[in-house]
N, C-alpha and C positions, 0 to 999 in steps of 0.2 A: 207778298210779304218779303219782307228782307231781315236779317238777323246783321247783329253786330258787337264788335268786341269794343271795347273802351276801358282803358286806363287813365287815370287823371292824377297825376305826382305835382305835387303844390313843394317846389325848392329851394325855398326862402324859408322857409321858418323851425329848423331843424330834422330832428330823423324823423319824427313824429306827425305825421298825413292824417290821423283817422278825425281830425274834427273836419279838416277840410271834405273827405273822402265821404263822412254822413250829412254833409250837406249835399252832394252831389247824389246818394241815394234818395235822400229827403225830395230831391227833384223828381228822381222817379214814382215814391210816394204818391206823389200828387198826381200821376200821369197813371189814369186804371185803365185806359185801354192799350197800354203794354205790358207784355211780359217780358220778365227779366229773371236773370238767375247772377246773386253776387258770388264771385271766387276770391281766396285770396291776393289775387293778381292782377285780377280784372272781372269787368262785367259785360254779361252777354244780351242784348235788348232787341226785340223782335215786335217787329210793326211795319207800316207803310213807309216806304223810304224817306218823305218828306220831313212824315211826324220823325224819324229816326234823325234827320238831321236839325230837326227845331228843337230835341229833347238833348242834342250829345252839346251844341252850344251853349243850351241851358246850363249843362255839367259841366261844361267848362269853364262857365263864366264864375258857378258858383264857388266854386276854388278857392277865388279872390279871396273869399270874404276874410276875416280878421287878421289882416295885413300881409297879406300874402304879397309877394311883390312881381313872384313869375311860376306859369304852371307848363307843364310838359303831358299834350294830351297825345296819347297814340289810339287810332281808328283803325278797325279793318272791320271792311264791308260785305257781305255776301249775300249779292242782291240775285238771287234766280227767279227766272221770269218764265221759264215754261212750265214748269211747278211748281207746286206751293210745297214749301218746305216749315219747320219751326225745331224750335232748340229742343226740344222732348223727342224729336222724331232725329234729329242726329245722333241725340245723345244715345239711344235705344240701337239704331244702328253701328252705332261704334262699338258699342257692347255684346252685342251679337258678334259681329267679325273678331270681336278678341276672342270671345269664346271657342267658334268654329278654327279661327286660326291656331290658337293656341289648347284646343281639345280640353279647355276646363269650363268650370262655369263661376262666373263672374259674381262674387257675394258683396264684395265692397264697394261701397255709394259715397261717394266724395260729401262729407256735410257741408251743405251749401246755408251761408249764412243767412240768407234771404234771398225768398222767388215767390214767384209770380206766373208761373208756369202751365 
């Protein structure tokens, strides 16, 4: 499994992305054997790297739609191959080490607006 980050900024059509931004969710909608967690900044997508790369095109392409004229997609990829990794199990370990680093215990949970996790 490979996880990955995706942002999609639709730059034509003023300051306002979120009709384009839930068509590109809507894409993942359709797509049940991924999970995914949306942030405000970006989204995180965990599956087989192919399907990861047929589903981020997808997102990208969907942008276009109601007159969009240009989008700006940023990818980063983290494909590990001698272990299986997933977005629940980083996210757990990050949480942990802030804890032990920082000798508190970690109570706030970022509200994620949609997952899949």
């Amino acid at each position: 499994m490979a996880i990955c980050s995706i942002t999609v900024i639709p730059s034509s059509k003023g300051t306002s992305i979120s009709d384009s931004v839930a068509r590109c969710v809507k894409v993942l909608q359709d797509a049940p054997d991924l999970k995914f967690q949306i942030t405000p900044m970006s989204t995180q997508i965990e599956g087989p790297i192919n399907r990861l790369f047929d589903i981020l095109s997808k997102m990208h392409e969907a942008a276009f739609a109601n007159g969009v004229g240009r989008v700006n997609t940023s990818i980063v990829i983290d494909d590990r191959r001698d272990k299986e990794i997933s977005i629940g199990v980083l996210v757990k370990r990050m949480l942990v080490s802030i804890e032990h680093c920082f000798d508190i215990t970690v109570k706030w949970r970022h509200p994620l607006l949609m997952t899949r996790v």
